[in-house]
N, C-alpha and C positions, 0 to 999 in steps of 0.2 A: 504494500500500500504506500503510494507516497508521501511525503511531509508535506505536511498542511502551510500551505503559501502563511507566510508573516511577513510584514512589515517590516523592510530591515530600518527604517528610521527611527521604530519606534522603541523606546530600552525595553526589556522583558517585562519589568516592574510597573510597566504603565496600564492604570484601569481606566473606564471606563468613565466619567466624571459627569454627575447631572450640571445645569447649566444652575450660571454665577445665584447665587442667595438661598437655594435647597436647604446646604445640611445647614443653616443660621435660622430655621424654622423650625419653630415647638409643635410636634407632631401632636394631633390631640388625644388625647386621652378618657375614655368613656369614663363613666360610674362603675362601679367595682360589679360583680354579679356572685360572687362568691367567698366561705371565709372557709379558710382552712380548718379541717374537725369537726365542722356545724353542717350536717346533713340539708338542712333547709332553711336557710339563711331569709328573712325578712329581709326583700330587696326596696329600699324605700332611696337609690338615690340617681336615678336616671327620668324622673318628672314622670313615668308611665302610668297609664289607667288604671288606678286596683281595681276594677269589675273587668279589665280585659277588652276585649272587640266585644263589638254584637252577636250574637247567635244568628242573626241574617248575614252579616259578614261571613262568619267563619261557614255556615252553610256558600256561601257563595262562591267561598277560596275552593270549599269541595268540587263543588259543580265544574270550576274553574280546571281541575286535576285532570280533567278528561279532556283536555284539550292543550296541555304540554305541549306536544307537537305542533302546533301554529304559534307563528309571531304574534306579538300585541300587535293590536291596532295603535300605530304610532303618532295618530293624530291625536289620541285616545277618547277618541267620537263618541260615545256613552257615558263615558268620568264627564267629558267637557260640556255636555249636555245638562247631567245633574246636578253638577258646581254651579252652573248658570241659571240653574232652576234654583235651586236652593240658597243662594247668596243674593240671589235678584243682581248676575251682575251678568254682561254680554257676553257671549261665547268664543267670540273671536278675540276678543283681550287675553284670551289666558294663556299660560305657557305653562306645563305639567314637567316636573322634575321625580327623579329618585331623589324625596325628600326634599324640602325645601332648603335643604344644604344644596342640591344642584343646581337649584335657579338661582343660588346667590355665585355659585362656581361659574354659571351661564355669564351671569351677568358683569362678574369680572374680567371673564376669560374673554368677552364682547366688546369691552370698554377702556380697559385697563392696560398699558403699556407704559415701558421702561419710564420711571422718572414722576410718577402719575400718584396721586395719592388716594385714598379714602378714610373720610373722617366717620368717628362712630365713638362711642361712652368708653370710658375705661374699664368698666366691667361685661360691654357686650359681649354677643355668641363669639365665641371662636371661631367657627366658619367663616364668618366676614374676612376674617386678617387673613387666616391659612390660604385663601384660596389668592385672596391679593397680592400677599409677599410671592407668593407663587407664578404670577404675573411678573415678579420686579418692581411691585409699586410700594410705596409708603403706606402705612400703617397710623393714623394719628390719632390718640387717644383723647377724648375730650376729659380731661375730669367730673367724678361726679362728689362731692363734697360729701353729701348728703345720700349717698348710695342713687341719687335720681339725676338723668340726662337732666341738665340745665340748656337751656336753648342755647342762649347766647355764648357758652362756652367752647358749644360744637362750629356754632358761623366764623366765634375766632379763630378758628383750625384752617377755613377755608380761604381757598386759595385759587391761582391761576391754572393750576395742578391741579385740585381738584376733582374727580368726575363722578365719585357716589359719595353720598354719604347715607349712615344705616342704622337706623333705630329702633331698638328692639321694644313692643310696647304692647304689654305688658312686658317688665325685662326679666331678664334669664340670668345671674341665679338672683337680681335682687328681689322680683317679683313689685317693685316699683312702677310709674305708668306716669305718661305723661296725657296732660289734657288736648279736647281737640281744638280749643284755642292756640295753644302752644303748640301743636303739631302744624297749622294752616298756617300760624305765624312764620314756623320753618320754613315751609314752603313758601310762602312770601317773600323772604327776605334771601333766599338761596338765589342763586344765580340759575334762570331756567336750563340752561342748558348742560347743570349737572344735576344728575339721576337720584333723584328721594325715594330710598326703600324702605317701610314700614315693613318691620317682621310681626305677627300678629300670630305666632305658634301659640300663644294662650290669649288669644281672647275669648273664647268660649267659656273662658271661668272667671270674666269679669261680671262684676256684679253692682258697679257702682256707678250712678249718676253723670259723676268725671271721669269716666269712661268713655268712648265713643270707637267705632273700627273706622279705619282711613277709607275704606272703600268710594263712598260719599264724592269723599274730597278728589279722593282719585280720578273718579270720574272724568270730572273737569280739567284736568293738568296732565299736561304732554310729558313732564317727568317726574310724575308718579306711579309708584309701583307698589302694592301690599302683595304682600305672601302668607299665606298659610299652610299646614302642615295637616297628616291625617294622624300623625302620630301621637297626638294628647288627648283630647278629647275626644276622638274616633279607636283608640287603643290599635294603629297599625302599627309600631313601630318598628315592627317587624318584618314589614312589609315595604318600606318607605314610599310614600306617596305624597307630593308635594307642589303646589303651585303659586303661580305667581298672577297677579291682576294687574295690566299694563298697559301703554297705551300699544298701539297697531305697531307702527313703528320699530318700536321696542321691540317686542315679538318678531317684528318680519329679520329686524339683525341676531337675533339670539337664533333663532331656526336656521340660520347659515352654519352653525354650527354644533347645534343641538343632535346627539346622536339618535336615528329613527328607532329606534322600539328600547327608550330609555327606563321610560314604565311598564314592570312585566306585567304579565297577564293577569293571574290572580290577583295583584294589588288593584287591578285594574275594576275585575271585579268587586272585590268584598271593598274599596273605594264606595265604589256606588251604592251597593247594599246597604255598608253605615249610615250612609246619608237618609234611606229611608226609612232609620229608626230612632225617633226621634224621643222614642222612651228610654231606650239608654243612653242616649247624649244628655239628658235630663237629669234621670239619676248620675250620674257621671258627677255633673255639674253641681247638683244638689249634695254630695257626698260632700267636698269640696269646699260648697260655701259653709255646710253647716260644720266642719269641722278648724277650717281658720280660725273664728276667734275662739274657738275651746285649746286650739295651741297657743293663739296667742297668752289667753288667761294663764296657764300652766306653764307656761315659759315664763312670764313674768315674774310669776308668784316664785319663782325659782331662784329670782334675780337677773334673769339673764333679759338684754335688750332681743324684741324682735319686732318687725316694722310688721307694718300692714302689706299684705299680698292680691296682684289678682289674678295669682298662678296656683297649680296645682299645686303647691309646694312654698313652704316656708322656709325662712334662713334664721340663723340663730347666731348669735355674735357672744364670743365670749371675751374676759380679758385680753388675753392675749395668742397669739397661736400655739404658744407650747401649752394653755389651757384648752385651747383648740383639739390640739393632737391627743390629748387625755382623755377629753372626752369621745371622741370618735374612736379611740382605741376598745375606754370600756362598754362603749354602744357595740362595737364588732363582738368582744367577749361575750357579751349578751345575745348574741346572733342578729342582730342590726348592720344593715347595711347601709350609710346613708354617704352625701358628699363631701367632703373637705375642698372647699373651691378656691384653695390657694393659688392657681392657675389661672383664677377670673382678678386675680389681685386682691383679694381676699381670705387671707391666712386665715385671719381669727372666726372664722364664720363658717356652721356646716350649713349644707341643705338637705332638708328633709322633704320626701314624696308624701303627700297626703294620700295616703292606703287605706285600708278598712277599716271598721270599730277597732277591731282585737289587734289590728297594729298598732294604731295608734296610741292605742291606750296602754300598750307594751311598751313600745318605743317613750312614750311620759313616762312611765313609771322607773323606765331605768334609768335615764334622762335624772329624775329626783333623786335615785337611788345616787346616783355621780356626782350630785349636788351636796347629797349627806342633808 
């Protein structure tokens, strides 16, 4: 057999090398799913449904199994039909991702070149940055003092460089929110011709007044974009199904590059199934709200500061993070799974998934027990 042709210019010892800013990127890191010794670990730290998907979904994923053998519909002409029906928003504005982590990967990989930035809160999603630095672009963090997007912190970031900036709202992990006075005024005062993306993975579990979803606003404005996810209050997240609401434009540059059958089939299916059960999106939500301020009171009472949420999930802030790591150590010994979101720039803070009665009430009780 003969020797395999080589390079003679190049030394032996030379690999392979992805291009310039890769390894200078924090790969991200999920929620834990498991603890060592503890057969069935209480997993309360990755924001998911504790009642799961629908029984019409997971019937649908069934249905779905006998049809393996064919691609998705990559237009995803039945999702994009029932999204439209059920949000009251047009059909031809949306753009579906594997998880609405893709349409923000879209929407980078569309806009974003060398030298280019995106502004967004100092504790938003990870996705936003990963997939930007990833591009070559700038990464700017607005402060949030107060664990909440302040407008005007974010416009000072902006620049000629510029071309998204990205707010998560309801946010992730603070579960903070900003109002839609404050969100129009962003858009207002943004320069039109960079791109305002509202993440709205947890709106479904707001519940308050000062509340409102961008959709609305979107409507009206050539760069504006809301995204939602099926992964929270539809319990796919196993599935990843994900899209974005945007203008035409928007859409027709992202599909130049959007890969054709990116949402598979089954997700495709039990997608739309969820949507038409609106009694477990209900309970879902009602678990949720009735269980926030009973964490809140019991956190308190404990000493420990926790903000008001209108996510699945609360966060808890202790002294400091070596009180941080103590307490999440004996929450694991206890078979508790939940976040240490030092990675969101929040050391001293866990996040907890709002789960069922008997978690919850587990997860307090040891929670006190750590307290003494």
């Amino acid at each position: 057999m003969p020797e395999p042709i080589m390079d003679s210019f190049a030394p032996p010892s030379k690999q392979p090398e992805p291009k310039q800013g890769i390894w200078g990127i924090a790969a991200y890191v999920g929620g834990k799913s498991k603890i060592d010794g503890v057969a069935e670990p209480v997993k309360l730290s990755s924001n998911e449904n504790a009642f799961g998907c629908s029984p019409k979904a997971a019937a649908a994923f069934t249905e779905a199994s006998a049809k393996l053998f064919r691609y998705p519909d990559g237009h995803a002409g039945p999702l994009r039909a029932a999204v439209a029906a059920y949000h009251g928003l047009e059909a031809e504005r949306l753009v579906f991702g594997n998880g609405s982590d893709e349409v923000f990967g879209l929407l980078n990989q569309t806009w974003l070149e060398v030298g280019d930035n995106i502004v967004t809160g100092e504790h938003g999603f990870l996705a936003y940055r990963i997939s930007a630095e990833a591009c070559q672009a700038e990464v700017r963090l607005a402060a949030e003092p107060e664990q909440r997007v302040e407008i005007d912190r974010l416009l000072d970031l902006v620049d000629a460089k510029t071309k998204i900036v990205y707010l998560s709202n309801p946010a992730n992990p603070t579960g903070t929110w900003n109002t839609p006075d404050e969100i129009a005024d962003l858009r207002r005062r943004l320069d039109p011709a960079i791109l305002l993306v509202i993440d709205e993975a947890y709106a479904e579990f707001a519940d308050v007044p000062s509340y409102e979803s961008a959709f609305g606003l979107a409507r009206s404005h050539d760069n504006m974009i809301v995204t939602r996810t099926f992964s929270k209050i539809h319990g796919l997240a196993g599935l990843r199904v994900g899209f974005g609401y945007c203008p035409v434009r928007v859409i027709e540059a992202m599909e130049r590059i959007r890969m054709p059958f990116n949402v598979n089939l089954p997700a495709q299916y039990a997608a739309v199934a969820a949507l038409s059960d609106q009694a477990h999106i209900d309970a879902s939500k009602d678990q949720v709200v009735e269980w926030r301020p009973r964490f809140y009171q019991a956190v308190r009472a404990l000493g420990y500061r926790i903000d008001q949420s209108l996510g699945n999930f609360v966060l808890i802030y202790f002294k400091d993070e070596a009180q941080a790591a103590r307490a999440n150590e004996h929450l694991m010994q206890k078979g508790f799974i939940i976040r240490h979101v030092a990675n969101y720039g929040l050391p001293q803070a866990l996040r907890v998934t709002i789960g069922k009665d008997h978690e919850n009430e587990g997860f307090l009780a040891a929670l006190s027990e750590f307290a003494g």
